[in-house]
N, C-alpha and C positions, 0 to 999 in steps of 0.2 A: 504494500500500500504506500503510494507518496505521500509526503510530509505535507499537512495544510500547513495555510498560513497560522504562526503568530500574531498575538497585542503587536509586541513591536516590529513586525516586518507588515502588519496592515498599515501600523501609525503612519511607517515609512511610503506605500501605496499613496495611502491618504492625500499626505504631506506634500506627494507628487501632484496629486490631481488640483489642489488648491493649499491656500495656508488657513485659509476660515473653515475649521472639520466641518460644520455643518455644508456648507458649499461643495467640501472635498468629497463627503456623501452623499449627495444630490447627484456627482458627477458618477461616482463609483454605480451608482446606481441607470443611471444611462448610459453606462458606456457597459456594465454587467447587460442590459438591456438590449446593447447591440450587438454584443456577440454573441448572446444566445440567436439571435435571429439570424448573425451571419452561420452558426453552427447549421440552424434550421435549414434552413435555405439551401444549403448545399446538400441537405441530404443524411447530416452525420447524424449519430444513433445518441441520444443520451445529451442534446446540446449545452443542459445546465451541469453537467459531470463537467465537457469539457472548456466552460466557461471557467470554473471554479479551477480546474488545472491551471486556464491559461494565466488567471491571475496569482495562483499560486509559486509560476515558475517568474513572472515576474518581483514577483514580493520578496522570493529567494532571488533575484539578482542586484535589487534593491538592498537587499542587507547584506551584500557584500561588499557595495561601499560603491557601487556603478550608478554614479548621473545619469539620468535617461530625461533628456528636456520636451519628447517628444510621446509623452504615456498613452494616449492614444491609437496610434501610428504602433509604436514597442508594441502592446497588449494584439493591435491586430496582425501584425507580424510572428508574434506568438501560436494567436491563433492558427494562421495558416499553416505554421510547422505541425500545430496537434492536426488540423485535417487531415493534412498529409500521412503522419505517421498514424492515425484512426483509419485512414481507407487503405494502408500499405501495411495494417498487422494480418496477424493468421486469423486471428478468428471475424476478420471482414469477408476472409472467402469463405463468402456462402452463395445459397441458389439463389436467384432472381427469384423476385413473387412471382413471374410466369413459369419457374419451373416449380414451384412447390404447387401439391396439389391437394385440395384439401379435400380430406378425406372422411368418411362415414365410420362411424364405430364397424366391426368387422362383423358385426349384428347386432342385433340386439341387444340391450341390457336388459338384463334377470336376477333375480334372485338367486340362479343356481348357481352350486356352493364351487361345482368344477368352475366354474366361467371366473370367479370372484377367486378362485384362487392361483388361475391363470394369471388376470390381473394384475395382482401383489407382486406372483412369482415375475412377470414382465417387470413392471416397478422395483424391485430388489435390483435386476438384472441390469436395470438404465441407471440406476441410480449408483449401479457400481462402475459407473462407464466415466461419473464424473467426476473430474479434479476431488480431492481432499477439501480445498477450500470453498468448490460450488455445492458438495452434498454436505457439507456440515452446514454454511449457509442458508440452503433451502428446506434443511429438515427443522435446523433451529428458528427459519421464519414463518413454519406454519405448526412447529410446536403447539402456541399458546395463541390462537384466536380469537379470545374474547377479550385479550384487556390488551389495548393501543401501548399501556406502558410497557408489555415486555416489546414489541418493535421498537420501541422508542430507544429502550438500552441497547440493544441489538446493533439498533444505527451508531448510537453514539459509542460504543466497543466496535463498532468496524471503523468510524472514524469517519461516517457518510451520513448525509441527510436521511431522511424519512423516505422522501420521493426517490432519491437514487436508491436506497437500499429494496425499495418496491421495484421499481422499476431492471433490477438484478434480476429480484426476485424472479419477475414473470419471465425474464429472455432463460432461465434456470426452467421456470416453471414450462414453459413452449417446449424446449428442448427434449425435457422428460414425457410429455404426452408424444410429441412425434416419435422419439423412440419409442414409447409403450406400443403403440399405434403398429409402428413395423412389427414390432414382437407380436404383434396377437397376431399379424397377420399371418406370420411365418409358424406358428405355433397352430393357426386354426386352419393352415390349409395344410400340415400334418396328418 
């Protein structure tokens, strides 16, 4: 996980955008505002993750003692290296939405106890397919369903908002249905 910002590597952010903190917040706040929409807009997945990066890696160049007269201009120059390195990782290679197809349960659901524990036994099987860090993630985020505080610690023990730790959640959660999906299907035309 990378380092968020600190008090004092934000102060230093701040300090750049204006010298009146209230101003220098107003700004922080429109220009967090524009780069979520330049993330948008091009397509990238998760654009408040990598807004919050891009000012993160700035805030870490700022507290290294680097003038930067230009915060706007820097933060979108930022930006554009995280698009680039978000559409050039491995896990961007995936299918086009034209080639995913989306698909019917493999029949129907029932009650019966064989089908339900085909199910699981699939579920056990996808669920060991993933990383260490995404199945302990996904099982400890739907652990506890009825009370918002345990996501809340969750988030803040991973070091992530609320909406990004959701939003893992369900690219975890998709992952594991479509493999389930393949397994019944491979299972029930056995």
């Amino acid at each position: 996980m990378k380092a968020s910002l600190t008090a004092d590597t934000f102060g230093k952010l701040l300090a750049c955008l204006d010298a009146d903190r209230e101003v220098a917040a107003e700004k922080y706040e429109d220009l967090r505002r524009v780069l979520i929409r330049f993330f948008e807009w091009r397509g990238a997945p998760f654009p408040e993750e990598h807004t919050d990066e891009t000012f993160n890696r700035v805030a870490r160049k700022l507290g290294t003692g680097i003038e930067i007269r230009n915060i706007g201009g820097y933060c979108y120059e930022v930006a554009r290296l995280i698009l680039h390195e978000t559409f050039k990782s491995p896990e961007r290679q995936h299918d086009s939405f034209d080639a995913v197809k989306m698909e019917l349960p493999v029949r129907p659901l029932g009650d019966d106890v064989e089908e339900k524990e085909m199910r699981l036994s699939c579920l056990d099987d996808c669920l060991a397919t993933l990383p260490d860090d995404g199945r302990d993630l996904i099982l400890e985020y739907y652990r506890d369903l009825v009370h918002v505080d345990h996501r809340r610690a969750l988030a803040t023990r991973l070091g992530l908002r609320r909406e990004a730790l959701a939003n893992r959640a369900q690219r975890l959660r998709d992952k594991l249905e479509q493999c389930v999906r393949r397994c019944l299907k491979k299972k029930s035309a056995i």
